[in-house]
FIBA-934643 format. One record per atom (N, C-alpha, C): residue in one letter; z, x, y. Coordinates in steps of 0.02 Angstrom, whole numbers, plus 50000, padded with zeros to 5 digits. Layout:
REM FIBA-934643
aZXY
...
REM end
This chain:
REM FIBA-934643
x501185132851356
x501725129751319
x502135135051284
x502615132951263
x503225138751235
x503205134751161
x503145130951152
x503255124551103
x502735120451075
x502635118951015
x502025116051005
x502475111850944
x502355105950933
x502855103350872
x502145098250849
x501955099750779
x501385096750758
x501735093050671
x501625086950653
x501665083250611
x501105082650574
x501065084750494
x500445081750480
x500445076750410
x500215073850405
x500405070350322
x501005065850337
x500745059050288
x501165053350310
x501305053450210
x502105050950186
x502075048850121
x502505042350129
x502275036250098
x502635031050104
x503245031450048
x503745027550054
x504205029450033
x504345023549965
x504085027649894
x504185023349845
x504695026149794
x505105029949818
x505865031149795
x506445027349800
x506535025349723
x507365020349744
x507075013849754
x506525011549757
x506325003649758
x506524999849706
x506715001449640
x506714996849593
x505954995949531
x505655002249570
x505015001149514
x505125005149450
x505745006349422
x505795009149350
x505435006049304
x505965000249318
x505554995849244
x505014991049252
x504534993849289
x504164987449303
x503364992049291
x502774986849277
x502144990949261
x501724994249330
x502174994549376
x501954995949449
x501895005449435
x501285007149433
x501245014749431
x501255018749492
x501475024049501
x501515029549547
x501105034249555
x500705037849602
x500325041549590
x500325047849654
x500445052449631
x500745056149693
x500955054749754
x501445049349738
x501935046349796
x501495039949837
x501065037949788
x500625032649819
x500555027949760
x500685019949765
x500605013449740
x499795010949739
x499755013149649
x499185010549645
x498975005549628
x498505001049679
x498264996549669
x497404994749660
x497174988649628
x496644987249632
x496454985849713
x495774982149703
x495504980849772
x495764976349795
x496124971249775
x496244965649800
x497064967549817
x497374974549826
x498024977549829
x498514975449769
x498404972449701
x498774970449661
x499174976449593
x499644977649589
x499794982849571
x499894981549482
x499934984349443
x499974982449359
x500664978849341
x500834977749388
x501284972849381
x501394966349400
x501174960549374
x500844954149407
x501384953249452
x501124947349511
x501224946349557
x501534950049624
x501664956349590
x501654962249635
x501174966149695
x501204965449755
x500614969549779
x500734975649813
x500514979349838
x500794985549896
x500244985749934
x500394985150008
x500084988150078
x500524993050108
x499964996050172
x500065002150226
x500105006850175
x500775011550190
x500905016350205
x501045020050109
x501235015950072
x501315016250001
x500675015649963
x500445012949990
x499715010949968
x498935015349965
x499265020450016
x498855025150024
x498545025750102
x498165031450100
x497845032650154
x497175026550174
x496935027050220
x497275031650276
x497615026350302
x498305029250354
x499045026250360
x498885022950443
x498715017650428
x498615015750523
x498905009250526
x498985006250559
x499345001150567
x498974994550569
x498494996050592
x497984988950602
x497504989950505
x497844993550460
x497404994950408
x497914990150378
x498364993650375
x499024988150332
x499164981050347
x498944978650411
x498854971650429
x498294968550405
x497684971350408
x497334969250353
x497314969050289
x497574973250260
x497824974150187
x498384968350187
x498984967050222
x499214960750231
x498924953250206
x498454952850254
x497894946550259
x497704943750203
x497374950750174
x496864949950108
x497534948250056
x498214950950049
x498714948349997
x498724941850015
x499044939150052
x499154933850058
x498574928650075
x497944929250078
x497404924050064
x497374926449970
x497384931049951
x497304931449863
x497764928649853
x498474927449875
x499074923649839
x498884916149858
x498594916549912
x498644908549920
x498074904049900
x497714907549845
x496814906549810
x496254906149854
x496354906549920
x495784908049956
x495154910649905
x494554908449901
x493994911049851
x493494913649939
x493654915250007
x493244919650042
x493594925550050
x494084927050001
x494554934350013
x494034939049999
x493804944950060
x493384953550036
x493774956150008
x493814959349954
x494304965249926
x494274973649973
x494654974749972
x494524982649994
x494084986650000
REM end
């Protein structure tokens, strides 16, 4: 090869969202949440890629799931 082009490190993008004024904290470019993905700002949650590692796609669809069975009172929701 002449060429090798390697990517490493994923950061989700929580710049410019609107989280100034809100109790939603930042933490080296990652949305921190409890287990159940709920962020310090009620009714707020964050999945995938903001949410933290690791960044896969079938992780954030589950992280999905579990919000929306916790929003919708499901009591068989696993937390994280």
């Amino acid at each position: 090869f002449d060429r090798v082009i390697m990517a490493v490190g994923i950061v989700g993008n929580t710049e410019n969202i609107g989280l100034e004024n809100t109790k939603v904290k930042v933490d080296r470019g990652q949305i921190v949440t409890n287990e159940w993905l709920q962020t310090g700002e009620p009714g707020v949650y964050a999945i995938g890629d903001v949410a933290g590692a690791p960044w896969l796609a079938h992780k954030a669809s589950h992280e999905g799931v579990i919000c929306v069975e916790k929003i919708a009172g499901s009591k068989d929701v696993h937390p994280m």
